[in-house]
Structure formats: structure tokens, C-alpha cells
C-alpha positions as CSV (number, residue, x, y, z in Angstrom):
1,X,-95.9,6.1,-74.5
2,X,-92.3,5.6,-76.4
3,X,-89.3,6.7,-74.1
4,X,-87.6,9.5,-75.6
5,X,-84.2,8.4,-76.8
6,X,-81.2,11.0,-76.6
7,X,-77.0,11.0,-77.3
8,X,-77.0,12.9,-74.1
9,X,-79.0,10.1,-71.8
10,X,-82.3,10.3,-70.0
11,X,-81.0,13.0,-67.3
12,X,-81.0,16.0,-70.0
13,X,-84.5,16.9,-69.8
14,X,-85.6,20.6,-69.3
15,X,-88.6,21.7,-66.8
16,X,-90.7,24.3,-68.0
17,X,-91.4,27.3,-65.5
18,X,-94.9,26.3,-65.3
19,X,-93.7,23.6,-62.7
20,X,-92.4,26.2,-60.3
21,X,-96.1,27.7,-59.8
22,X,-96.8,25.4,-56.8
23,X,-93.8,26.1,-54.8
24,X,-94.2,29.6,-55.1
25,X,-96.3,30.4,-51.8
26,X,-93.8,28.4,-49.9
27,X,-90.2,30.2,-51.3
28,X,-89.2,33.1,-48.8
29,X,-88.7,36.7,-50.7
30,X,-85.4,37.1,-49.2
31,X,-84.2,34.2,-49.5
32,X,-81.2,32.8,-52.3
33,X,-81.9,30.1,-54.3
34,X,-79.2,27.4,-55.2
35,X,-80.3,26.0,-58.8
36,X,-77.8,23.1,-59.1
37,X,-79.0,21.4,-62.1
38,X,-79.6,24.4,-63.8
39,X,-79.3,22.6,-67.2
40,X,-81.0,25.2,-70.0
41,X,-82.0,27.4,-67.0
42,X,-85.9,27.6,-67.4
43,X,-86.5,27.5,-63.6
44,X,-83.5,29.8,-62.6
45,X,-85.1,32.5,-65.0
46,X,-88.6,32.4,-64.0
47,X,-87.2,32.7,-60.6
48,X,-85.6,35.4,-61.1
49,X,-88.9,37.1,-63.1
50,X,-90.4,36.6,-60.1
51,X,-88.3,38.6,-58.2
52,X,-85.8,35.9,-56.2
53,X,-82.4,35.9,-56.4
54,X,-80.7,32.9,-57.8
55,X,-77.3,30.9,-58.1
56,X,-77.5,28.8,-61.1
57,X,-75.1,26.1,-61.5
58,X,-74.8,22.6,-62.6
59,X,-71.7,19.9,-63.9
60,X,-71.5,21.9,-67.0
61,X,-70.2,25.1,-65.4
62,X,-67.9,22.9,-63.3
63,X,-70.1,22.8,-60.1
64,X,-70.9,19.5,-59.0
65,X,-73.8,19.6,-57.0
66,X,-72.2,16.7,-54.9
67,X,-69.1,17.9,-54.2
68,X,-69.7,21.9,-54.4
69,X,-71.4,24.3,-52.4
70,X,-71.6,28.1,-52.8
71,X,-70.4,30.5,-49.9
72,X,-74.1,32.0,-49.4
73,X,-77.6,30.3,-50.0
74,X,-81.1,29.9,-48.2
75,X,-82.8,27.0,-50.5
76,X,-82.1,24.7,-53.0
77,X,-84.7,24.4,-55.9
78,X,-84.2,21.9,-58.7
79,X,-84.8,19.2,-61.1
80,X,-81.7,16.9,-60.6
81,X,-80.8,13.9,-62.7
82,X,-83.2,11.2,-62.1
83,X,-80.3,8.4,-62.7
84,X,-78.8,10.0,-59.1
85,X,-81.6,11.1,-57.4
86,X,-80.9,9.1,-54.3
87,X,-77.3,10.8,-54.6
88,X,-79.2,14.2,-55.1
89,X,-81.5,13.9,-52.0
90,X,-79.0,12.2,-49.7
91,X,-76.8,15.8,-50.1
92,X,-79.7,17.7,-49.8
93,X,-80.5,16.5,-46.6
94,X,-76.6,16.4,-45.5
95,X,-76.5,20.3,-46.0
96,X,-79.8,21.2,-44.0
97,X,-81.4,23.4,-46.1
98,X,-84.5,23.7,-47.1
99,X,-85.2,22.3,-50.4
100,X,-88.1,21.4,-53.0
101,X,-86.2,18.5,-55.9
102,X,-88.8,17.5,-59.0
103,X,-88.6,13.7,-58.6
104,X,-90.7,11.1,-60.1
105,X,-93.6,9.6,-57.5
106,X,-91.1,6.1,-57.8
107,X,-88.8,8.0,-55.5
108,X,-90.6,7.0,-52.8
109,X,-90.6,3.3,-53.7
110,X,-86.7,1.9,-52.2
111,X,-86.0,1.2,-48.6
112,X,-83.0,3.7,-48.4
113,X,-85.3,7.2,-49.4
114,X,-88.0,6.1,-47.5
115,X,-85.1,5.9,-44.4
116,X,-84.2,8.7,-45.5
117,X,-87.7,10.0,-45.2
118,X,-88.6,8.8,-42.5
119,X,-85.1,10.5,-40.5
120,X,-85.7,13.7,-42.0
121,X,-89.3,13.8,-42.7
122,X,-90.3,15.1,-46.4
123,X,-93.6,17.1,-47.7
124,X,-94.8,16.1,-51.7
125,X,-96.5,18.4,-53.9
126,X,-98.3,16.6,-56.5
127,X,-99.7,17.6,-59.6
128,X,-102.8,16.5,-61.1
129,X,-101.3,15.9,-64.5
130,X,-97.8,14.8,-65.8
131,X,-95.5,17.6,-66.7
132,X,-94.7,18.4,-70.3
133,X,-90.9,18.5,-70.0
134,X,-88.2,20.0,-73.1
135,X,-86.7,16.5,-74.4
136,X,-83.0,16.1,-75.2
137,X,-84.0,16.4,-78.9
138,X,-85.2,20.2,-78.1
139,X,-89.1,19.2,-78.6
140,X,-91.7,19.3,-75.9
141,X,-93.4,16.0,-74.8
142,X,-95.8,14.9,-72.3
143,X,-93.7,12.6,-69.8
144,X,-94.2,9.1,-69.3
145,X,-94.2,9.6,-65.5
146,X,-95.4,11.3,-62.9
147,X,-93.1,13.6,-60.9
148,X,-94.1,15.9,-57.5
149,X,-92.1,18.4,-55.5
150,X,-90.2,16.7,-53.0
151,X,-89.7,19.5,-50.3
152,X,-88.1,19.7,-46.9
153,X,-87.9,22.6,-44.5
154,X,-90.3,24.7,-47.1
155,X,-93.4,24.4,-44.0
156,X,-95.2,23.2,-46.6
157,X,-97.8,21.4,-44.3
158,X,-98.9,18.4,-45.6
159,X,-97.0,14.9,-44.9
160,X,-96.9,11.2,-45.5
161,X,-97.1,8.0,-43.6
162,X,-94.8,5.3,-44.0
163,X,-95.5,2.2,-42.8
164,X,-94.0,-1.1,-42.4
165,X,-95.3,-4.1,-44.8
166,X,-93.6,-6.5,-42.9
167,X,-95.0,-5.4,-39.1
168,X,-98.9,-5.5,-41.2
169,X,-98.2,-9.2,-42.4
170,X,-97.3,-10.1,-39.4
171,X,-100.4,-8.0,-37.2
172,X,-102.3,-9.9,-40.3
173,X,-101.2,-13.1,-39.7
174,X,-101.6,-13.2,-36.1
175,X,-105.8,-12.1,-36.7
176,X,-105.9,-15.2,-38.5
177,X,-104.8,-17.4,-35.9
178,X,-107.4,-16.1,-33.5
179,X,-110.1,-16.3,-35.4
């Protein structure tokens, strides 16, 4: 599948509500959502058709999501820029709230997230098919990635294990001397 190519980067693409669905059990009635990458607002607006209350911001209204934070909110619900993702969960974590961030599934691939992981703990959400998301061009296209909900403090219950290539070769190789 081609890549998309945009004058605004790979960041600018919009999710469409439809993504929100499996989060929806998990997201307290009461509670105020923080969209910070709000971008065309898709997700802030079906939030708020659903009845929750929402702070949208992003860069664009002059609220960096790494540097800002508003005076009142319970949960932060986005899809940040996948360029700073590390950036975006490193914050997330840093302001102990609960949070659900659409990431692709090669977040979990680098050493520092899984630390992070692994510290914090984390709960995934996958789907069984790729998202459709609104490319920078303004048409809809079926992505050449996966992505899942990566959620902490939502009591989703479902986790991961993380485990330690290195300690394995090295349980491995020790078998193989005994036998």
C-alpha cells in the first residue's frame, strides 16, 4: 500500500469517531476529557454526542500538549502525532491520569516504551482491522498500519507480558550445554 504523501507531514491524519467505540465502556460519565491533539475534532465531537464533556485543544490553538495542561480534567483521550509518540506517552504518564492514546502496534517495539511499560504498566485494545483514517489530502484511506488503544488507569482488564530476549538466550543457551 503507497504512503500517503502530504505538505503538512505524516502527523495530520484525522480519526474517525468509529475508533472511539471500544473505549466507550471504560470512559467514566462524569468524568472531563482532555483531547490534546484535537486536530479536525472528529473524536472531541462524538464525545461530546455521547454525552461527555470535553477540552479540545492541540498546537494549533496554542496548547502544546507537552508543555500545557488545563486547570480541570479526569482523562486524556487522543490520537497524538505518531512522529512524538514516545514524547506523547512519556507526559501522559508524568501527569497520572488516566489515558487511552491511538498508537500504532510498533509502539511497543523500542526499549524506552516498553520501560516505560513495564514502570507504569499499560492495557491495549486492539482492533481486528486497520482503521480508515481522513488523510492530509481530505480523502479517506485504509492505513498501512495497525494501531490499538494504548490505555492506562481506564481498568480496562486485560494486560501484556514483557519479557527479556536476552535472559531467554541465555536460559536457551545454558539447556544446550546440559544436554
Amino acid at each position: 500500500m503507497k504512503i500517503p504523501s502530504s505538505t503538512n507531514g505524516f502527523d495530520n491524519f484525522q480519526t474517525p469517531p468509529l475508533a472511539l467505540e471500544p473505549l466507550l465502556p471504560f470512559i467514566k460519565r462524569k468524568w472531563i476529557i482532555w483531547e490534546c491533539a484535537a486536530g479536525k475534532r472528529y473524536l472531541s465531537s462524538f464525545l461530546e454526542s455521547q454525552g461527555h464533556q470535553v477540552i479540545a485543544s492541540d498546537v494549533l490553538t496554542g496548547e502544546n500538549f507537552l508543555t500545557y495542561e488545563p486547570d480541570k480534567y479526569d482523562c486524556i483521550i487522543t490520537n497524538p502525532p505518531f512522529s512524538i509518540k514516545q514524547k506523547f506517552l512519556h507526559r501522559c504518564y508524568q501527569l497520572g491520569k488516566p489515558f487511552a492514546l491511538l498508537l500504532p502496534l510498533t509502539t511497543l517495539e523500542t526499549r524506552k516504551r516498553q520501560a516505560l511499560f513495564k514502570k507504569h504498566g499499560i492495557e491495549i485494545i486492539l482492533f481486528d482491522k486497520r482503521i480508515n483514517f481522513e488523510t492530509p489530502s481530505g480523502k479517506s484511506s485504509s492505513s498501512w498500519f495497525a494501531t490499538a488503544w494504548f490505555t492506562s488507569g481506564l481498568e480496562i482488564g486485560q494486560q501484556l507480558t514483557f519479557v527479556s530476549l536476552k535472559a531467554c538466550e541465555d536460559k536457551y543457551s545454558q539447556q544446550l550445554k546440559l544436554l
